[in-house]
C-alpha positions as a Markdown table, in Angstrom:
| # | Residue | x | y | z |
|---|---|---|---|---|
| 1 | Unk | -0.3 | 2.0 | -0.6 |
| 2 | Unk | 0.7 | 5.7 | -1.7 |
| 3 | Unk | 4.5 | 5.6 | -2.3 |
| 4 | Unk | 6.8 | 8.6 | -2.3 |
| 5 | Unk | 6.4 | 10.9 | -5.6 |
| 6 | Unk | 9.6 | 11.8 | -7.5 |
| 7 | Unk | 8.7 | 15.1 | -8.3 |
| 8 | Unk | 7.1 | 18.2 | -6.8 |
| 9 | Unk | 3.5 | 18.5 | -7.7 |
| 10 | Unk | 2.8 | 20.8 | -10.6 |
| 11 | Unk | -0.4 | 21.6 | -10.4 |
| 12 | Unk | -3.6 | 21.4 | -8.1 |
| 13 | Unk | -7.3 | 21.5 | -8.7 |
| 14 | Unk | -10.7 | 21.1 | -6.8 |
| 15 | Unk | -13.0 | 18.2 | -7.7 |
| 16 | Unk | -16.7 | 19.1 | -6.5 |
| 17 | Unk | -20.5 | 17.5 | -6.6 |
| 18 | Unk | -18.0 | 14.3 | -7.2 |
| 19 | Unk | -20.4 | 10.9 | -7.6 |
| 20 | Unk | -18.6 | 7.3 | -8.6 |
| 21 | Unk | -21.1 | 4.8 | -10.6 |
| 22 | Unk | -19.4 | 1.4 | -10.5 |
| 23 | Unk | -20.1 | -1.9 | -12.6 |
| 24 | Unk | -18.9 | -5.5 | -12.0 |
| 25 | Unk | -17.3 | -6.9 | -14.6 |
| 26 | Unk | -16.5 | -10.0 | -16.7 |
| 27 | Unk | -13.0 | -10.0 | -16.7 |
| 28 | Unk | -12.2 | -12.2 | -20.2 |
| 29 | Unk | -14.6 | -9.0 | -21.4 |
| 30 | Unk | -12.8 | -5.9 | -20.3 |
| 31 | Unk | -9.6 | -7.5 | -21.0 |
| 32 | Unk | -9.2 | -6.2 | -24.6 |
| 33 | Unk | -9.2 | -2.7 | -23.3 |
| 34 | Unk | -6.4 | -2.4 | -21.4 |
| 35 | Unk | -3.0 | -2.3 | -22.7 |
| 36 | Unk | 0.0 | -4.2 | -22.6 |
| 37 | Unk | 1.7 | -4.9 | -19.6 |
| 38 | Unk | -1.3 | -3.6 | -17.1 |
| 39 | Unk | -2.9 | -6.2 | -15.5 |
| 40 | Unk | -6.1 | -6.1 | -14.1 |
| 41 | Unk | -6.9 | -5.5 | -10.7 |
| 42 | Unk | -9.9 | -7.0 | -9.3 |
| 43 | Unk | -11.7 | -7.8 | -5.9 |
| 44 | Unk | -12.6 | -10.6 | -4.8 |
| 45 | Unk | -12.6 | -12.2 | -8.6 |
| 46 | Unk | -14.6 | -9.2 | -10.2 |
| 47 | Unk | -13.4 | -6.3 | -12.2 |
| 48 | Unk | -14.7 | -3.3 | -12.1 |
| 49 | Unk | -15.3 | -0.4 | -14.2 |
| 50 | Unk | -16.2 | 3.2 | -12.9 |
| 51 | Unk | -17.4 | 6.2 | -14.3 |
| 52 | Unk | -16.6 | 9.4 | -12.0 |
| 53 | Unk | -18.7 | 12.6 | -13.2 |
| 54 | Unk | -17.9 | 15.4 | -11.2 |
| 55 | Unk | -16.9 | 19.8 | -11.7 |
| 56 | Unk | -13.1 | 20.5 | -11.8 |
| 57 | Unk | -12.5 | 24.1 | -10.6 |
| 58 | Unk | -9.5 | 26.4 | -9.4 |
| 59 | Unk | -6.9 | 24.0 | -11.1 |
| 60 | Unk | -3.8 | 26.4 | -10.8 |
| 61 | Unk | -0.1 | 25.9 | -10.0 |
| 62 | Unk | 1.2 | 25.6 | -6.8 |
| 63 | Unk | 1.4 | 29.4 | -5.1 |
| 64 | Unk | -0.3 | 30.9 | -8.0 |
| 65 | Unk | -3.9 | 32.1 | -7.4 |
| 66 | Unk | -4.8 | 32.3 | -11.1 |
| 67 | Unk | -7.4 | 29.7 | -12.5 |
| 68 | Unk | -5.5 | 28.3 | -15.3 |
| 69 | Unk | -8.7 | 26.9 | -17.0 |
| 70 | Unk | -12.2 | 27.6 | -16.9 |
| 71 | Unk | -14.3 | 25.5 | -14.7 |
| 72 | Unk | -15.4 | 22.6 | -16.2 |
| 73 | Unk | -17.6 | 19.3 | -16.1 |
| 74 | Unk | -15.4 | 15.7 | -16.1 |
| 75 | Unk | -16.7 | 12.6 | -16.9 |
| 76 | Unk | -14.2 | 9.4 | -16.3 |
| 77 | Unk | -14.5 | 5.5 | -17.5 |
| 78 | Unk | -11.9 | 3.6 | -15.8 |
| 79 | Unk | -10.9 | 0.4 | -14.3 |
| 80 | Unk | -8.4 | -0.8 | -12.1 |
| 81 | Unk | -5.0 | -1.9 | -13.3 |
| 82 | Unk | -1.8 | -3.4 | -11.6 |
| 83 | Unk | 1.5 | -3.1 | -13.4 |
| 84 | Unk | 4.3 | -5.2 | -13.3 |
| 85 | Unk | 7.3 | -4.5 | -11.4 |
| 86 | Unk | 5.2 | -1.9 | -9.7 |
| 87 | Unk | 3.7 | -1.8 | -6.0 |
| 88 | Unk | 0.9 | 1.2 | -6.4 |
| 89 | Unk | -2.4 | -0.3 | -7.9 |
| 90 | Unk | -4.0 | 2.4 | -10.0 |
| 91 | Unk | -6.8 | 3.3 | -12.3 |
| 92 | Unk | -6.4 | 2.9 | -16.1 |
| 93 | Unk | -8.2 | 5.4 | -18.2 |
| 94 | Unk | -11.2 | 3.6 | -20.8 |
| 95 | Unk | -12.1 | 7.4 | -21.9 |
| 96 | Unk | -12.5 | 10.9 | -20.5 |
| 97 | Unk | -15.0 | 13.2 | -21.4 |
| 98 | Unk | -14.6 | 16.5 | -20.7 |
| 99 | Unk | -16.2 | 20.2 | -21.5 |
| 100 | Unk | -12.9 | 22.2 | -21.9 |
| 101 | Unk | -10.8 | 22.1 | -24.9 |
| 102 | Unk | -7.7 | 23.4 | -23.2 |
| 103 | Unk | -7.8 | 20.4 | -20.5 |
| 104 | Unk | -8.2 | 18.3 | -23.5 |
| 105 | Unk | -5.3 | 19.2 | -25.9 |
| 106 | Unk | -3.2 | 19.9 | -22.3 |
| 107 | Unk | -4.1 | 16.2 | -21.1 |
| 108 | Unk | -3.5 | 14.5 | -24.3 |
| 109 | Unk | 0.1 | 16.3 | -25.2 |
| 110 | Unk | 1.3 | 15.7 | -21.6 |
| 111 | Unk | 0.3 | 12.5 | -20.4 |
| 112 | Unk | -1.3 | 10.5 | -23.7 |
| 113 | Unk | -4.6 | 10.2 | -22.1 |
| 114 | Unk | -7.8 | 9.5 | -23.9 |
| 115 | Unk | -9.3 | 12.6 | -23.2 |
| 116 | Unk | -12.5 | 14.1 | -25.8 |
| 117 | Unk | -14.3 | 17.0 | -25.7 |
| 118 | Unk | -18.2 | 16.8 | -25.1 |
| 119 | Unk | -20.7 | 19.3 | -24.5 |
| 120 | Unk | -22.1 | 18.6 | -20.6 |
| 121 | Unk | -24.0 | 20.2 | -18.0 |
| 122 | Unk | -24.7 | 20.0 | -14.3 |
| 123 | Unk | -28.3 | 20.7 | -12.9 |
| 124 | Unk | -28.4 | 21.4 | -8.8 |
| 125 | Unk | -31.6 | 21.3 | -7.3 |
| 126 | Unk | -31.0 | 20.5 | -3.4 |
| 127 | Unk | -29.9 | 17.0 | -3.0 |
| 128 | Unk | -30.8 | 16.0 | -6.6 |
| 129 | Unk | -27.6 | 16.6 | -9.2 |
| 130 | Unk | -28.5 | 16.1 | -13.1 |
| 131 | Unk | -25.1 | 15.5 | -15.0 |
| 132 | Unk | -26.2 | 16.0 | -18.7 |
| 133 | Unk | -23.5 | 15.2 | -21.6 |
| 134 | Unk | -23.7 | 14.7 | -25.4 |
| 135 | Unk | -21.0 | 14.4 | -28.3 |
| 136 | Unk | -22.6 | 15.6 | -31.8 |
| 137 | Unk | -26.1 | 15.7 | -30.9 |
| 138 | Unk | -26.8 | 12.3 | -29.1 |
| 139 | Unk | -26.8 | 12.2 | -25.3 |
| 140 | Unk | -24.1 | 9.5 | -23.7 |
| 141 | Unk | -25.2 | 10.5 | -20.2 |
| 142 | Unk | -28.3 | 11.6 | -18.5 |
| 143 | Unk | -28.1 | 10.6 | -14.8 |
| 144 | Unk | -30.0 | 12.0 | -11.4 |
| 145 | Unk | -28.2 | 11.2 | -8.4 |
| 146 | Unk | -29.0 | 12.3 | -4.9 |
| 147 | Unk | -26.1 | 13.3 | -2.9 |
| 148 | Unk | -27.8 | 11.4 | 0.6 |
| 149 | Unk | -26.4 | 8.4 | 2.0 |
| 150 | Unk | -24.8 | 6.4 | 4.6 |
| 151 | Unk | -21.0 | 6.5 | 4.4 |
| 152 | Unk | -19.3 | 3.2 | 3.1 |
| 153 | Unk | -16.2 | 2.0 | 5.1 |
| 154 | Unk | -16.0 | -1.4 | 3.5 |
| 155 | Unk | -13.5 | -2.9 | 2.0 |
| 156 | Unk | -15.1 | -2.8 | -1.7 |
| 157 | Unk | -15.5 | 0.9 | -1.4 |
| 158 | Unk | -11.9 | 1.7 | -0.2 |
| 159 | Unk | -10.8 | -0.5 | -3.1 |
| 160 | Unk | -12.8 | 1.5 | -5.7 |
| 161 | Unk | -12.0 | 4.8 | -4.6 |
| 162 | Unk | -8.7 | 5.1 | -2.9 |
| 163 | Unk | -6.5 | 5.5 | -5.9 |
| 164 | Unk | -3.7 | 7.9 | -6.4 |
| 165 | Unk | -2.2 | 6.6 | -9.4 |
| 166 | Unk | -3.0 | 6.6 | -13.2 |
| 167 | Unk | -1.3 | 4.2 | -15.1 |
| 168 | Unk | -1.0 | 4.6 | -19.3 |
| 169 | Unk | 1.9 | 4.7 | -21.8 |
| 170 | Unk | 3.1 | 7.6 | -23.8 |
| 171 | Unk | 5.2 | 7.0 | -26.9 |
| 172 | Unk | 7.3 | 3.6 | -26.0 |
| 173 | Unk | 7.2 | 4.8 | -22.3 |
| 174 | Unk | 5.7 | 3.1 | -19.6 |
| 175 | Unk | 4.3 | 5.8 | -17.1 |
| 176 | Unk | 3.1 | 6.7 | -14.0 |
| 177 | Unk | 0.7 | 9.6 | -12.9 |
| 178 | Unk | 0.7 | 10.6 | -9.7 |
| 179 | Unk | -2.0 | 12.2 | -7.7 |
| 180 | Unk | -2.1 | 12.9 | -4.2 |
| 181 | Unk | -5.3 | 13.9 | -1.9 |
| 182 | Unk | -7.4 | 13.2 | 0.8 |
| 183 | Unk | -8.5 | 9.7 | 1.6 |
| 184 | Unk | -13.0 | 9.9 | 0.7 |
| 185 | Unk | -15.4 | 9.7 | 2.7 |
| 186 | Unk | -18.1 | 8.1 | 0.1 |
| 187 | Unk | -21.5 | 7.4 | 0.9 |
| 188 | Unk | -23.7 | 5.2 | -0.9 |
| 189 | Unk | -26.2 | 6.6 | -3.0 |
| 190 | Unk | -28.9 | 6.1 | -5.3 |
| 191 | Unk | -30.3 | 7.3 | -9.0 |
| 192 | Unk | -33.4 | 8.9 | -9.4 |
| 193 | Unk | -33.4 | 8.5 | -13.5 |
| 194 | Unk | -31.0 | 7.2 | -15.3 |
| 195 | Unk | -29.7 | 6.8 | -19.4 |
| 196 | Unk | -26.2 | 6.5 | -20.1 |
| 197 | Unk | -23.8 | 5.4 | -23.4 |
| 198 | Unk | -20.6 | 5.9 | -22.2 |
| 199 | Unk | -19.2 | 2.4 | -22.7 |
| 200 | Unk | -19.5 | -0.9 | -24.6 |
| 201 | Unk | -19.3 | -3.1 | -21.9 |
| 202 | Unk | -21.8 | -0.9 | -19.3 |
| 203 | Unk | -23.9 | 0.9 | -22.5 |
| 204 | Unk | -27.4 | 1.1 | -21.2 |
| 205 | Unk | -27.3 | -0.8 | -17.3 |
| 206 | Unk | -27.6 | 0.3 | -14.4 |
| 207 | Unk | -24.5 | 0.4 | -11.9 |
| 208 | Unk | -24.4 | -2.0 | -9.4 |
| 209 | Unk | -23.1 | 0.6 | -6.1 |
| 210 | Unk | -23.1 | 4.5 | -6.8 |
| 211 | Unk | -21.1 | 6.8 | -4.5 |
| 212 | Unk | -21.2 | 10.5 | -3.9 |
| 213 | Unk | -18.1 | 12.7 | -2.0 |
| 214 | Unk | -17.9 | 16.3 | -0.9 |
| 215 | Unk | -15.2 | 18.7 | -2.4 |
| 216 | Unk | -11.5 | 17.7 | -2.9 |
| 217 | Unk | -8.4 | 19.1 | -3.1 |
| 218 | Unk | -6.0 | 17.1 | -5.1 |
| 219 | Unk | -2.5 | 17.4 | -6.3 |
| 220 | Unk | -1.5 | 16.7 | -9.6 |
| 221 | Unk | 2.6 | 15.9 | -10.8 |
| 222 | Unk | 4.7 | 15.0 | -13.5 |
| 223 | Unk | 4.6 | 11.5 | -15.1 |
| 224 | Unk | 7.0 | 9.2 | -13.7 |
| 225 | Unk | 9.0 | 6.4 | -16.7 |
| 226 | Unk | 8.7 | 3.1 | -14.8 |
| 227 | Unk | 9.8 | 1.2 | -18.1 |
| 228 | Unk | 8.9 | 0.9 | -22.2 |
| 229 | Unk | 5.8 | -0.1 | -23.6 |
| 230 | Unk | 6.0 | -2.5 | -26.7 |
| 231 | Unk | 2.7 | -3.1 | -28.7 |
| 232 | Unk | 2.1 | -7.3 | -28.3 |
């Protein structure tokens, strides 16, 4: 469920060659990650964690047609968090890696999130798409991924994907981040090679289900206080 935003959006931006890698779980595992009071959100018993890797372009404020940052090359971890009190499910940030210093220092002063810079690259060649990113010399992600499929309308897929909120803390505060888009149309995909470092708990295996999704234009707005956050 989307519910109303407070605010206006502030911002809008374009995600392209977008693919989602997902991994099942232990839950008692990925539970030291995620911060007091989220809760995890699983299906069916299983938690997830996703890695999104896709290009973020034209990211501009509303009725002004002036790229406010270069186009660059975003690499997600999350995994799927409830928070009390609270009706939206969202997606709770493990680490973002991204190849724009100006979307990191603006991500991290606005909204607290974990976001790094890395050096990364994307290689089309037809239906293949090589994402390529390192951080001081040693690769943490070398993936091919063909951008064929048959679209996935099951319920596991809408729960992976359809999220429009991102859930974190800044300071004491409890907050929400809205985004708004499109609902995907994700097809189920495959990868061709595949080497990857990005997280403890996925370092080095394989995904179990890989998406891919055509351009997107989302909407981006200001953080939302739902409460405080207290360290436990």
């Amino acid at each position: 469920m989307i519910e109303k935003r407070a605010y206006p959006p502030i911002g809008e931006q374009v995600w392209d060659h977008v693919f989602f890698m997902h991994w099942q779980i232990d839950e008692a595992s990925l539970l030291p990650y995620i911060a007091h009071p989220f809760q995890l959100d699983t299906f069916q018993g299983s938690a997830w964690i996703t890695v999104v890797c896709f290009v973020a372009k034209k990211s501009r404020m509303p009725l002004l047609p002036i790229d406010l940052i270069e186009q660059a090359i975003q690499i997600n971890i999350r995994t799927y968090v409830t928070c009390p009190s609270q009706r939206e499910g969202g997606v709770y940030f493990l680490d973002v890696n991204i190849n724009n210093r100006l979307a990191v220092l603006g991500a991290q002063r606005a909204y607290n999130l974990p976001f790094h810079y890395v050096e990364a690259d994307l290689v089309s060649e037809g239906l293949c798409k090589t994402y390529n990113s390192s951080l001081k010399d040693e690769s943490i992600l070398k993936v091919t991924l063909q951008a064929t499929g048959k679209t996935d309308k099951s319920a596991l897929a809408h729960f992976l994907t359809e999220r429009y909120t991102i859930w974190n803390h800044k300071g004491k505060r409890l907050i929400k981040i809205p985004i708004t888009h499109s609902h995907w149309l994700v097809k189920r995909t495959e990868a061709i090679s595949y080497e990857q470092n990005l997280h403890p708990l996925i370092a080095n295996k394989e995904p179990d289900l890989i998406h891919f999704a055509g351009e997107k234009l989302a909407h981006l707005y200001p953080y939302e206080t739902v409460g405080f956050y207290f360290k436990e």
